[in-house]
C-alpha positions as CSV (number, residue, x, y, z in Angstrom):
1,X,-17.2,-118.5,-20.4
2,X,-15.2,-115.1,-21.2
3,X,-17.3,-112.9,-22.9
4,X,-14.8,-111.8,-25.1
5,X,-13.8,-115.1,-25.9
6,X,-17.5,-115.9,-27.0
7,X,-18.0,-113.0,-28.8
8,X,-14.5,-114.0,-30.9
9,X,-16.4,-117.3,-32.2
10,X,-18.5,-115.3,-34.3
11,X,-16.3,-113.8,-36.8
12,X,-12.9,-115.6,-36.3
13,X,-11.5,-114.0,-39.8
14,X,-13.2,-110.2,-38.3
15,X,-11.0,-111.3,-34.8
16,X,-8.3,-111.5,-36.2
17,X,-8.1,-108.4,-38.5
18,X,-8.9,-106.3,-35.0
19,X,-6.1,-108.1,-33.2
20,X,-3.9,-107.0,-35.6
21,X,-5.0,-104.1,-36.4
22,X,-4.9,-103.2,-32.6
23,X,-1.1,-104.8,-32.5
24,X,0.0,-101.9,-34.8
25,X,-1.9,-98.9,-32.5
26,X,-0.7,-100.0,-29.7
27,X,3.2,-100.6,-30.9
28,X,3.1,-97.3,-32.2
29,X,1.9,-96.0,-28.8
30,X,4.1,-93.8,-26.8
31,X,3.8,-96.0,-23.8
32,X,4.6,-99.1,-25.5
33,X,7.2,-97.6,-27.5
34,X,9.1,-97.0,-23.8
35,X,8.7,-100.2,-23.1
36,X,10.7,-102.5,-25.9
37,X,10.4,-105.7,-23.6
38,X,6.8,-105.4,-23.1
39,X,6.3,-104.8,-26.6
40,X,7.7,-107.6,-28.2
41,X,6.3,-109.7,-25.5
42,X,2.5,-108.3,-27.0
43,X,3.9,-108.8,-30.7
44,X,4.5,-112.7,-29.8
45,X,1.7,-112.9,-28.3
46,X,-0.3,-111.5,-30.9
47,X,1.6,-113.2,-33.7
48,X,1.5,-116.6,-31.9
49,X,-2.7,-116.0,-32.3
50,X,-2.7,-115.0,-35.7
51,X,-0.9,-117.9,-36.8
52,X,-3.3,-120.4,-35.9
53,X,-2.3,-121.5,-32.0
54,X,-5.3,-123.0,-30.7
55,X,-4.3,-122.4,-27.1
56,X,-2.0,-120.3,-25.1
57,X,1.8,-120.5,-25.8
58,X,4.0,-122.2,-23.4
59,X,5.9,-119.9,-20.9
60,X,9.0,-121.8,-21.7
61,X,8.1,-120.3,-25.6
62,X,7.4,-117.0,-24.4
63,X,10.6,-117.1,-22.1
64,X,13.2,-118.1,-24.9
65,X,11.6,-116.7,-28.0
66,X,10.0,-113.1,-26.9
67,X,11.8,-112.5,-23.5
68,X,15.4,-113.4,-25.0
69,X,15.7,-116.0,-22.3
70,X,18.3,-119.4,-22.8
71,X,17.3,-122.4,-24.0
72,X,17.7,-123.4,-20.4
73,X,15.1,-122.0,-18.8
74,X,13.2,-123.9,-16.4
75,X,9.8,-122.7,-16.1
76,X,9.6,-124.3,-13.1
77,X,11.3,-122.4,-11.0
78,X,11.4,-119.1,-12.8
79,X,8.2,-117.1,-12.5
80,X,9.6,-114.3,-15.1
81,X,7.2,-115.0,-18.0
82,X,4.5,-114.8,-15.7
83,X,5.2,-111.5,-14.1
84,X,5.9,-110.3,-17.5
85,X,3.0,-111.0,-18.7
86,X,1.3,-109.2,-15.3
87,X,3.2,-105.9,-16.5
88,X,1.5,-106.6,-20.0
89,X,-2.0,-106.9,-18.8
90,X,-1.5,-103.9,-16.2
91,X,-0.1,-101.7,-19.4
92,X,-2.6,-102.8,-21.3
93,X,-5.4,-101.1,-18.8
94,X,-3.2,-98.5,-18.6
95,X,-3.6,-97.1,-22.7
96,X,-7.2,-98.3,-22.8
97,X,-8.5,-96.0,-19.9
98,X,-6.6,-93.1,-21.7
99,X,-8.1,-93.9,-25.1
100,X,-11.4,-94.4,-26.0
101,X,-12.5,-97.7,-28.0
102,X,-15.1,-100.1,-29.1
103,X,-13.3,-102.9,-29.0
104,X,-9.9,-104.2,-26.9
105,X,-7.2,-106.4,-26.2
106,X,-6.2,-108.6,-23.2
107,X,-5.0,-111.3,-21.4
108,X,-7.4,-113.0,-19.4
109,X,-5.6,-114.0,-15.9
110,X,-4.3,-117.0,-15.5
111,X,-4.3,-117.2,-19.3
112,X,-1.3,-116.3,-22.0
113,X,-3.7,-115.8,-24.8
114,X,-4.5,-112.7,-26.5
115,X,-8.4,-112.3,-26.6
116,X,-10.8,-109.2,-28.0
117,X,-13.0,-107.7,-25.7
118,X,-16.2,-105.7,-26.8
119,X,-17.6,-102.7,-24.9
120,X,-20.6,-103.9,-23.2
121,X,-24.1,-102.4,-25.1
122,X,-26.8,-100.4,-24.2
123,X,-30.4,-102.4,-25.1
124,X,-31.1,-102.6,-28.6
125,X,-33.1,-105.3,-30.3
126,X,-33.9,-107.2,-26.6
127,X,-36.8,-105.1,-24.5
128,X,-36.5,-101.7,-22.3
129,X,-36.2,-104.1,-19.5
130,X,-33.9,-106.5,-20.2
131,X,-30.3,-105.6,-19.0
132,X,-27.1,-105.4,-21.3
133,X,-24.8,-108.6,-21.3
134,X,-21.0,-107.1,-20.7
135,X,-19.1,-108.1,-23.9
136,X,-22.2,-107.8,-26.4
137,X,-20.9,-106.9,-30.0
138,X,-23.6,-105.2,-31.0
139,X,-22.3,-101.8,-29.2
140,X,-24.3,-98.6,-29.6
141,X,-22.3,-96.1,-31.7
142,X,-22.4,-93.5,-29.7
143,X,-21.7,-95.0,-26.5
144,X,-18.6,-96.7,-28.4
145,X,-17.5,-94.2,-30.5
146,X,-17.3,-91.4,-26.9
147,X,-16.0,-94.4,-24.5
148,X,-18.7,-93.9,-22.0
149,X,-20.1,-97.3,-20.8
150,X,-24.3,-97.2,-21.7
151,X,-26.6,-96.9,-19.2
152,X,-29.0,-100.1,-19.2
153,X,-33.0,-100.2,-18.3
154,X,-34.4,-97.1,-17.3
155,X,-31.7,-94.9,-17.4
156,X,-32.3,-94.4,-21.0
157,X,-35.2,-92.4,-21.2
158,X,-34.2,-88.4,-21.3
159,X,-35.7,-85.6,-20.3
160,X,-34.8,-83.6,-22.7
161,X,-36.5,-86.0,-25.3
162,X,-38.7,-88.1,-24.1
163,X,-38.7,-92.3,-24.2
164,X,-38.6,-92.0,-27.7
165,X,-35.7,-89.9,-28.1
166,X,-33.0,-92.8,-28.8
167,X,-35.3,-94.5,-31.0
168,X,-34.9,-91.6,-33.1
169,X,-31.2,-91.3,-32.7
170,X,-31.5,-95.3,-34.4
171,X,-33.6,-94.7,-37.0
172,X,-31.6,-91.4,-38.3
173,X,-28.2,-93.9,-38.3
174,X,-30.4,-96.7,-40.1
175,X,-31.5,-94.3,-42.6
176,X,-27.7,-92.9,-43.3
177,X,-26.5,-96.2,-43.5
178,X,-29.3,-97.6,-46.5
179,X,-28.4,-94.7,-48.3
180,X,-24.6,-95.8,-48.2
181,X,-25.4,-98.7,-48.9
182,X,-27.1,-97.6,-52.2
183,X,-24.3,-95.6,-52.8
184,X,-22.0,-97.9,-52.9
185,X,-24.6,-100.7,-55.1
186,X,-24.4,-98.2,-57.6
187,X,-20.6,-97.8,-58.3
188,X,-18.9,-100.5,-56.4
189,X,-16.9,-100.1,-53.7
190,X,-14.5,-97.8,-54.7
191,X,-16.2,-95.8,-54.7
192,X,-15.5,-95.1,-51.0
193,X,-12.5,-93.7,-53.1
194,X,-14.2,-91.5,-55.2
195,X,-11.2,-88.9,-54.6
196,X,-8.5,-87.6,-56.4
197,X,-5.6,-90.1,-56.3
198,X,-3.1,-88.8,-53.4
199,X,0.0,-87.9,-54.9
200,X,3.3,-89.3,-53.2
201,X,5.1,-87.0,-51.0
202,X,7.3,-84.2,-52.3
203,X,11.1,-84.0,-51.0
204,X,13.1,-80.5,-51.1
205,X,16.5,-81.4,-51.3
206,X,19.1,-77.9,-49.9
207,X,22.4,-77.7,-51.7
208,X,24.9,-79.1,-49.2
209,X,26.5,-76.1,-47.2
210,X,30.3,-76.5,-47.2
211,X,33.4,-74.5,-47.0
212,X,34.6,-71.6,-49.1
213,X,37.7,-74.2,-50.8
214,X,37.2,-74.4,-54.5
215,X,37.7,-78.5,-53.5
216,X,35.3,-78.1,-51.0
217,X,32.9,-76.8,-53.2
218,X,33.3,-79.3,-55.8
219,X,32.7,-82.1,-53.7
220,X,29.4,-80.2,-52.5
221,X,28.1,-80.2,-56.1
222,X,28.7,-84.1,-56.6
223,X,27.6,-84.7,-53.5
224,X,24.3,-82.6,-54.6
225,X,23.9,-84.8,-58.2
226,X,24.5,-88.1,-56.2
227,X,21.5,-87.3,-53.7
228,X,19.4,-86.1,-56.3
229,X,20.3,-88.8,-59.4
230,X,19.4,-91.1,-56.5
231,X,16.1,-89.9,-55.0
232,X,14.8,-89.3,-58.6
233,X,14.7,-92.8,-59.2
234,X,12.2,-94.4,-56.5
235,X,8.8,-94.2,-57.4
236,X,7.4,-93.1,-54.3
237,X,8.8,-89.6,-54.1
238,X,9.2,-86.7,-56.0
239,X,11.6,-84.0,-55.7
240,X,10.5,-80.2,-55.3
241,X,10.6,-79.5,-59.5
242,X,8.0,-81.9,-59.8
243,X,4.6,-80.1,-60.5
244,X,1.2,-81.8,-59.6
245,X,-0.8,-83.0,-62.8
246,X,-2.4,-79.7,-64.4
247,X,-0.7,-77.4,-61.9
248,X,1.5,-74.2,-63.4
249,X,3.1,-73.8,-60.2
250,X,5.0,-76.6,-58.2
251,X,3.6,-78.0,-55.0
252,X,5.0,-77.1,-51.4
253,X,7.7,-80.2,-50.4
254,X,6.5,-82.1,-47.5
255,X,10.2,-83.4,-46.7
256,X,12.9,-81.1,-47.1
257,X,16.7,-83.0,-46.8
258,X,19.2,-80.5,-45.3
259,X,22.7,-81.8,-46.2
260,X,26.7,-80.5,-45.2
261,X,30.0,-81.5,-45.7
262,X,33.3,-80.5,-44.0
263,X,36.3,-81.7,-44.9
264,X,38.8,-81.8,-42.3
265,X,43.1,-80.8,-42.3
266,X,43.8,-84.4,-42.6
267,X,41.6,-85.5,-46.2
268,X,39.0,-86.8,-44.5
269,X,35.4,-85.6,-45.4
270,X,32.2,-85.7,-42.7
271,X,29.0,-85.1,-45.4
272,X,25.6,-85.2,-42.6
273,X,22.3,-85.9,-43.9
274,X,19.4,-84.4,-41.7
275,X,15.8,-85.1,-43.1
276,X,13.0,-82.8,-41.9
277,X,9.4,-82.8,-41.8
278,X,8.2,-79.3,-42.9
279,X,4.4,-79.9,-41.5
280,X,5.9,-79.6,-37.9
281,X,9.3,-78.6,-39.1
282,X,10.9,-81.7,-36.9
283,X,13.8,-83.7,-37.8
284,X,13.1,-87.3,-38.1
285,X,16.2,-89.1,-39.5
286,X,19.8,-88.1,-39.3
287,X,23.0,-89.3,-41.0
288,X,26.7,-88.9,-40.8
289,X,29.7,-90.6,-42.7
290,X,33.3,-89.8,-42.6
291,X,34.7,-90.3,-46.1
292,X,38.4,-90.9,-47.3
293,X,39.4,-89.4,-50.2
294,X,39.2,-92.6,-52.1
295,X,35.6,-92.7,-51.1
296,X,35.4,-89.2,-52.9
297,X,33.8,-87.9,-55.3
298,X,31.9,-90.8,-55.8
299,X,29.9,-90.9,-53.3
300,X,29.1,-95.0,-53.6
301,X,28.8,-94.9,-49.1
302,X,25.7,-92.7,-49.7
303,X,23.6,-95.0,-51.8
304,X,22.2,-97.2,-49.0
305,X,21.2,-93.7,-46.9
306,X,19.7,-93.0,-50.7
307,X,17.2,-96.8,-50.4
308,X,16.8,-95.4,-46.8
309,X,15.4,-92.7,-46.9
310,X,13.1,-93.3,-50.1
311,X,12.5,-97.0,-50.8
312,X,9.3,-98.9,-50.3
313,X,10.2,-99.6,-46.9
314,X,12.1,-95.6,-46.6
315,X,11.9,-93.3,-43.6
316,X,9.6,-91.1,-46.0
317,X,6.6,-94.2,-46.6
318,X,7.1,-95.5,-43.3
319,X,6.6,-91.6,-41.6
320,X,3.5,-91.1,-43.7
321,X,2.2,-94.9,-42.5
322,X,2.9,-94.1,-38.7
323,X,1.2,-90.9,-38.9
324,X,-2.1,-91.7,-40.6
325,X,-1.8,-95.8,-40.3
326,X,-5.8,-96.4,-41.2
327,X,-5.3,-94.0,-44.5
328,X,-6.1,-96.7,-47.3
329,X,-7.0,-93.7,-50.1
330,X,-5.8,-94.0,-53.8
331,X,-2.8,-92.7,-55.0
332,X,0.2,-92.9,-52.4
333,X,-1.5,-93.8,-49.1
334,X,-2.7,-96.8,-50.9
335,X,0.9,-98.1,-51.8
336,X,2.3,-97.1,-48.6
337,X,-0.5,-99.4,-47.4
338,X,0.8,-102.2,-49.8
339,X,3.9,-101.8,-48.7
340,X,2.9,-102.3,-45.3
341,X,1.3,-105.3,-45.5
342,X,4.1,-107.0,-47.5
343,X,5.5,-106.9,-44.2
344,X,3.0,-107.8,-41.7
345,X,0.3,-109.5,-43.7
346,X,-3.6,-110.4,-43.1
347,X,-6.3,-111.2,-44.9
348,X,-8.2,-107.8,-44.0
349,X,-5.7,-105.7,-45.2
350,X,-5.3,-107.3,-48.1
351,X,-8.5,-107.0,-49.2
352,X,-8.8,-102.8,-48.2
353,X,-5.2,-103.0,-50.1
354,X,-6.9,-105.0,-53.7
355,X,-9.8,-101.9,-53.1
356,X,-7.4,-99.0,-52.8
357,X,-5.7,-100.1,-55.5
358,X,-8.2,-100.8,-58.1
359,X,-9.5,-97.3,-56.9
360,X,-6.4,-95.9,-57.6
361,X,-6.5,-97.4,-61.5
362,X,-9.7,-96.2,-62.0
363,X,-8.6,-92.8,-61.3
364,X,-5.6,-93.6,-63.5
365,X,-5.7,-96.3,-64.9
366,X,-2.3,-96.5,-67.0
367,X,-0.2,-95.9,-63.4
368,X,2.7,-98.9,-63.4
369,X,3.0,-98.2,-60.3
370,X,-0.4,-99.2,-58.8
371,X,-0.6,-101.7,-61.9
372,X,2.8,-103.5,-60.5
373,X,1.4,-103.3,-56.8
374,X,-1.5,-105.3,-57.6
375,X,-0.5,-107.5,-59.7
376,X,1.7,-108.8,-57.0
377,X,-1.2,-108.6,-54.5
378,X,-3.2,-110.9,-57.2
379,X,-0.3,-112.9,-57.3
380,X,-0.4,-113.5,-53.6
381,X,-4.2,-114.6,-54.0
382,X,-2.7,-117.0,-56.6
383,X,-0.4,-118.8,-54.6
384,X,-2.4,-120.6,-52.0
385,X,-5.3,-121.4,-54.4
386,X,-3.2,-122.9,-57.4
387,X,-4.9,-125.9,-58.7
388,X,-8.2,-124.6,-58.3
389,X,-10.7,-122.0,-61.0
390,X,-9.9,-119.3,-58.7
391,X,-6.0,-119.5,-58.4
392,X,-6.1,-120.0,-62.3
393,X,-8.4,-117.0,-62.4
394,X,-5.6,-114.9,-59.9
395,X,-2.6,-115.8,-61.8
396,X,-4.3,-114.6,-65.1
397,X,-5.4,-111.4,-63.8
398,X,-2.1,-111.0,-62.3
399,X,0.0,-111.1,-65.3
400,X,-2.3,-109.3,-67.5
401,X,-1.7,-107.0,-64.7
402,X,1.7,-106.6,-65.0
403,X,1.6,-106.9,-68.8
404,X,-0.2,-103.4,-68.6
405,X,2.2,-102.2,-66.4
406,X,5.1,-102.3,-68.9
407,X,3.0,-101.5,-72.3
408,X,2.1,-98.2,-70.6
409,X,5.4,-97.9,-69.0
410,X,8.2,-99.4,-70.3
411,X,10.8,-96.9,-69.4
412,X,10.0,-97.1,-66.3
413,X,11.8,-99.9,-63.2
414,X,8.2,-100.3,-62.3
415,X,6.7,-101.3,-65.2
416,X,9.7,-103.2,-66.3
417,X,10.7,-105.3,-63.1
418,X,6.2,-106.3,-63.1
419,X,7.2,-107.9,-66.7
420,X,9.8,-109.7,-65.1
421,X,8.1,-111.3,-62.1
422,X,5.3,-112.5,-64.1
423,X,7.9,-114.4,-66.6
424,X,9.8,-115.7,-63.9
425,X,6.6,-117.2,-62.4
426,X,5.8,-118.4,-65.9
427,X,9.1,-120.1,-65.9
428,X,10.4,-117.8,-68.8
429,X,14.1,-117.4,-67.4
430,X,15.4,-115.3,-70.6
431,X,12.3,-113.0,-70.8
432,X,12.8,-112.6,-66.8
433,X,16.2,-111.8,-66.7
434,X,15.9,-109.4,-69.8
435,X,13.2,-107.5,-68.0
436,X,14.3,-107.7,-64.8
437,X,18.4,-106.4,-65.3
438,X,17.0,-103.6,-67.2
439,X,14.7,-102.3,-64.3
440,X,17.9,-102.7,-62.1
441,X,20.0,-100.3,-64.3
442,X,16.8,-97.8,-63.9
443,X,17.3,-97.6,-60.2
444,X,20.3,-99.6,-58.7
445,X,19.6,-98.5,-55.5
446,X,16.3,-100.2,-55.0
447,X,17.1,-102.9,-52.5
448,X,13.8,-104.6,-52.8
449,X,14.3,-104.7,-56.8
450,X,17.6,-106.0,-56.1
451,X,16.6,-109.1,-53.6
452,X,14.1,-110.2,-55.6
453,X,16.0,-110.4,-58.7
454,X,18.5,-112.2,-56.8
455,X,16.3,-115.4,-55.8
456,X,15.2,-115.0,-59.6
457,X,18.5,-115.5,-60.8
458,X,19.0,-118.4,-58.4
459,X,15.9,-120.3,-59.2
460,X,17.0,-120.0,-63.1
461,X,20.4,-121.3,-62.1
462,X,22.7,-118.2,-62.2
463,X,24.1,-118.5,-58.7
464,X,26.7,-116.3,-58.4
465,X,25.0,-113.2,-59.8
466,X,22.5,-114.2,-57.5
467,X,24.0,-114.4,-54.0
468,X,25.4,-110.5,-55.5
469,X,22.5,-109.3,-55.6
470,X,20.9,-110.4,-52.5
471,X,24.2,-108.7,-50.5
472,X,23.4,-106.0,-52.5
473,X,19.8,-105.3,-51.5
474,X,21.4,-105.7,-47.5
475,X,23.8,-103.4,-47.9
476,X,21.6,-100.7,-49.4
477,X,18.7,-101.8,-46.7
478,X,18.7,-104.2,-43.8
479,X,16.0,-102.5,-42.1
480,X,13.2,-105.4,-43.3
481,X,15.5,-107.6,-44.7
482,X,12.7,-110.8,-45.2
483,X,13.5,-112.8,-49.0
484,X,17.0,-111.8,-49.4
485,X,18.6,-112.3,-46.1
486,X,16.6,-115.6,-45.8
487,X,17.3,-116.6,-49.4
488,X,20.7,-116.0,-48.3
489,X,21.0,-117.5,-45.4
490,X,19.6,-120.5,-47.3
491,X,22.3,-120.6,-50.2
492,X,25.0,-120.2,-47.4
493,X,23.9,-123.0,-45.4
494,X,24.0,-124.6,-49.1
495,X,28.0,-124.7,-49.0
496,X,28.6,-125.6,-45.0
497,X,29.0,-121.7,-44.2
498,X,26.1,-122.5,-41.0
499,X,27.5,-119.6,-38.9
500,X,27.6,-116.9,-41.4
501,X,23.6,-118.1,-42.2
502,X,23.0,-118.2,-38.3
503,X,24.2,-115.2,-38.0
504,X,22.2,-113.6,-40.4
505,X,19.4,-114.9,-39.2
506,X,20.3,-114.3,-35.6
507,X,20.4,-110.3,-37.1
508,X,16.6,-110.5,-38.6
509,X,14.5,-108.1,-36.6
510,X,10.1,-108.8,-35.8
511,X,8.4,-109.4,-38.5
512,X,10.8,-110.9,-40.7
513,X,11.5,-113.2,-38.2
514,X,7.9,-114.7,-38.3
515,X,7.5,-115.2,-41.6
516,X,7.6,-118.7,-42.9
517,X,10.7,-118.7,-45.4
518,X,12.7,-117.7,-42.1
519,X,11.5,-121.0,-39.9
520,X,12.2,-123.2,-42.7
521,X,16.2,-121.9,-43.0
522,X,16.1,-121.5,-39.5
523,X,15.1,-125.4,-39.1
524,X,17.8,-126.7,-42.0
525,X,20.5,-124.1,-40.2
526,X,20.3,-125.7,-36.5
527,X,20.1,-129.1,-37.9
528,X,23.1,-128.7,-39.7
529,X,25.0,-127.0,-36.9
530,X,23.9,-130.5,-35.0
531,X,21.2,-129.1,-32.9
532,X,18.8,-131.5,-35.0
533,X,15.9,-131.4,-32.3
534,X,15.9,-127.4,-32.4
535,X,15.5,-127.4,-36.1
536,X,12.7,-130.1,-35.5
537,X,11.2,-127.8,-33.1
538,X,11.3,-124.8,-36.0
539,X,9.8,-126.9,-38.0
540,X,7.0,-128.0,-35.9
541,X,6.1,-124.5,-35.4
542,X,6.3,-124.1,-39.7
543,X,3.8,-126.6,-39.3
544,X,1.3,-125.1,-37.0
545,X,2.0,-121.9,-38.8
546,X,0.8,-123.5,-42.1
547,X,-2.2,-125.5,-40.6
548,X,-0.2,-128.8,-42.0
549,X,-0.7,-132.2,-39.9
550,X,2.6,-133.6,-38.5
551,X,3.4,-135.9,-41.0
552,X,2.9,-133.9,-44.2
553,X,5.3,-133.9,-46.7
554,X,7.9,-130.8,-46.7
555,X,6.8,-130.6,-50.6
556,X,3.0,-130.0,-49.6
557,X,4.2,-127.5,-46.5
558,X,6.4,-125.4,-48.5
559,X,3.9,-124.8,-51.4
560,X,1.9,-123.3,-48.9
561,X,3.9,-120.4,-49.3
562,X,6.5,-120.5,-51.8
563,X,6.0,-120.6,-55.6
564,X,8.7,-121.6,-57.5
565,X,8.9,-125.6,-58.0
566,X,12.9,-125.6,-58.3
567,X,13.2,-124.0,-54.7
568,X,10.3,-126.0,-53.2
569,X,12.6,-129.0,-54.1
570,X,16.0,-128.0,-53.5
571,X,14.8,-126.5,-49.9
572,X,12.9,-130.2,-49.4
573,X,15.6,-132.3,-50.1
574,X,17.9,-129.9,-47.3
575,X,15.0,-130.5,-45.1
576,X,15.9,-134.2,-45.5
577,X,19.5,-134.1,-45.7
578,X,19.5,-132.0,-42.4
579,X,17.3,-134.4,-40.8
580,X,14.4,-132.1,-40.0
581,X,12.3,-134.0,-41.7
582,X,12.2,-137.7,-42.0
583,X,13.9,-139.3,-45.4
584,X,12.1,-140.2,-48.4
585,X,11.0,-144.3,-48.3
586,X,12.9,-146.7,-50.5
587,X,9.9,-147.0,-53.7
């Protein structure tokens, strides 16, 4: 038997927070980032693990839905999955014998499944003579931490210390680890956070250089109040007149935004956006738009570049993530971690994410920020346990959660739109709408705000203010578009418009297009475009995704991961209608 596979039967739920945890090092990896094919071919892979598979995916699977391959690909006579997957193993050896590690993964030959392999161990608890079994889990830190494979039997003894020297080397690492231990009995573990909060990265916006025109000049200065009105209003960065807490003088920027404009002999203006990182003064996003003089001096074409560049899922929180993606301490690492896993979630990083948090409150513990972030997170924990003590307990905490978000905050779209999540799930319609339009007119260029509002309206019945606001969070961001272009989608497929829905599904880039909510309109979308047994193969995959038997009811599927009962039912009954699913039986 693969000793990586046996060692993966210990911990399955420890398994699979390394898989993906190793998915996100290796896709931000120079060598897989040249090689788009190969990495989504490892994402699919991955993902098709994570959700449950208990064996290996087709090659007709990995063909069509990771390679971009027809729906008539013959396996049979078409070895191209297979040698794909060859590149991916050989890649794979490639980055792990430049980079050391403890722990790996691969594809077994002959085999499409993503396995964990351990770095084989030097003795330990077995006797000096007994040799070390390749794939043993219970590596030697040093040996693991340096990427040097131990030496076994004999070899251990030193001569510069003895036969005893190692044993040493053990009982110092015991020793620092009991007193960690009691460390942590004593506070809890945050306090592994016992640091100041983190604040959230500082932004230096430069006045836009233009041309010596009095015109020219004036649409510089509205140009400069649009950026900075704007940026002002996210909550996860500040501009450069922000002072740190306590502080007399203001912090250095960590961003700075260089901005010009030029308008040309014929009306037309070019404004270009360049953002820059200051630590290596390197430009990481760039902008340009050409502008009619209707468009001016407005400025409404800059508002989605605005959500881009410093919304939840921005260029800014997504920078700071790539560059230090195991950072989980309190303040803004933590919510950039939050953020994160919105997006690609497991249960490990959930939990590190409820730590860092609650770390974060303790340190401040009136922040509607961090108060907002976990009361969704709790809200999550709620949703597959409902029912039970603990979902009761999770949906308790959770709205008290957000209920202190807006008592110490109510000014603020943070503290307002956590108000109106937790009445929308309480089925308070009036209360949630209240809340919710008034955290909008905070910061109208929040596209998450915006799509969530939107399936809010929906579920309370307000349709068309709805479906505006999810096109509204999609034009300001389609970068990770998940619950609004789905929702959408779904409303669309609603009134017969199947190929404006396909096509905005068609448009949904990795993750998104993994989550659950987009298999289910993905299902009722091909069914209703007549390609019933496609949408019946969507759904069987909804099904192994959710762990659900074959014949369970589309109510009992969805509420694995939906929460509102009006849209579990109106997105059941489509499921029927479409003929996904089987009809309900005559009572």
């Amino acid at each position: 038997m693969d000793h990586a596979k046996a060692n993966e039967t210990q911990n399955p739920g420890e398994t699979d927070r390394i898989i993906a945890d190793e998915l996100e090092r290796l896709l931000d990896s120079p060598m897989f980032t040249r090689s788009p094919v190969l990495s989504r071919l490892l994402q699919f892979l991955v993902e098709h693990r994570l959700r449950g598979g208990r064996s290996s995916p087709k090659a007709y699977a990995i063909a069509t839905e990771a390679l971009g391959r027809s729906e008539d690909f013959d396996p049979a006579v078409d070895s191209y999955p297979r040698v794909m997957v060859g590149r991916l193993r050989s890649l794979l050896d490639r980055y792990y014998a430049d980079t050391p590690w403890v722990h790996r993964l691969r594809v077994p030959q002959g085999s499409y499944e993503v396995v964990v392999q351990y770095r084989a161990a030097p003795p330990s608890a077995r006797s000096a003579d007994e040799p070390a079994v390749a794939g043993d889990v219970k590596a030697a830190p040093f040996a693991a931490a340096s990427g040097r494979p131990p030496v076994s039997g004999g070899a251990h003894r030193r001569p510069d210390g003895g036969p005893h020297f190692g044993r040493w080397i053990v009982v110092l690492i015991l020793f620092g680890l009991a007193l960690l231990a009691l460390w942590m009995l004593r506070g809890g573990s945050d306090r592994l956070f016992l640091s100041d909060p983190v604040p959230v990265p500082l932004l230096e916006v430069s006045a836009p250089a233009a041309g010596n025109s009095p015109e020219s000049r004036a649409l510089a200065r509205a140009l400069d109040g649009k950026l900075r009105d704007g940026l002002r209003r996210f909550e996860l960065v500040d501009l450069l007149s922000s002072k740190a807490p306590g502080s007399a003088t203001p912090r250095n920027g960590d961003y700075r935004l260089d901005t010009s404009l030029v308008r040309t002999v014929d009306g037309l203006t070019d404004v270009t956006l360049v953002l820059n990182r200051v630590a290596d003064q390197r430009a990481i996003w760039s902008q340009q738009l050409r502008l009619t003089q209707q468009e001016t001096p407005e400025f409404y074409a800059i508002e989605p570049l605005i959500a881009q560049l410093a919304g939840d899922y921005g260029v800014i929180v997504r920078d700071q993530v790539q560059r230090q993606p195991d950072n989980y301490s309190p303040g803004f690492p933590c919510l950039a971690q939050f953020n994160r896993m919105r997006q690609m979630r497991n249960a490990g990083a959930a939990k590190q994410v409820d730590s860092c948090l609650r770390a974060t409150l303790k340190a401040n513990p009136r922040d509607p920020v961090a108060l907002n972030a976990l009361s969704l997170v709790r809200y999550g924990d709620w949703q597959p346990l409902r029912m039970t003590p603990a979902g009761r307990e999770a949906f308790g905490e959770a709205r008290a959660l957000a209920l202190r978000s807006y008592e110490n905050s109510p000014n603020s779209a943070a503290g307002l739109f956590a108000m109106a999540r937790a009445n929308f799930y309480s089925g308070n319609c009036a209360g949630g709408n209240a809340m919710g339009d008034a955290a909008i007119a905070l910061n109208p260029y929040d596209p998450d705000m915006a799509g969530f509002l939107g399936l809010f309206k929906l579920t309370c019945g307000q349709a068309s203010e709805g479906e505006a606001l999810l096109r509204r969070s999609l034009q300001l961001d389609s970068s990770y578009p998940g619950v609004p272009a789905v929702t959408l989608a779904f409303v669309l497929s609603q009134r017969g418009e199947d190929a404006e829905a396909r096509k905005i599904l068609d448009q949904m880039p990795s993750p998104s297009n993994m989550e659950p909510q987009y298999m289910m309109v993905r299902a009722i979308v091909l069914a209703q475009q007549g390609d019933v047994a496609a949408g019946r193969a969507q759904w069987q995959r909804l099904l192994t995704y959710t762990r659900q038997p074959a014949d369970a009811a589309p109510e009992r599927v969805l509420g694995r991961f939906m929460i509102t009962p009006v849209v579990i039912q109106r997105a059941s009954a489509a499921l029927r209608e479409s003929g996904v699913v089987p009809a309900k039986a005559a009572p």
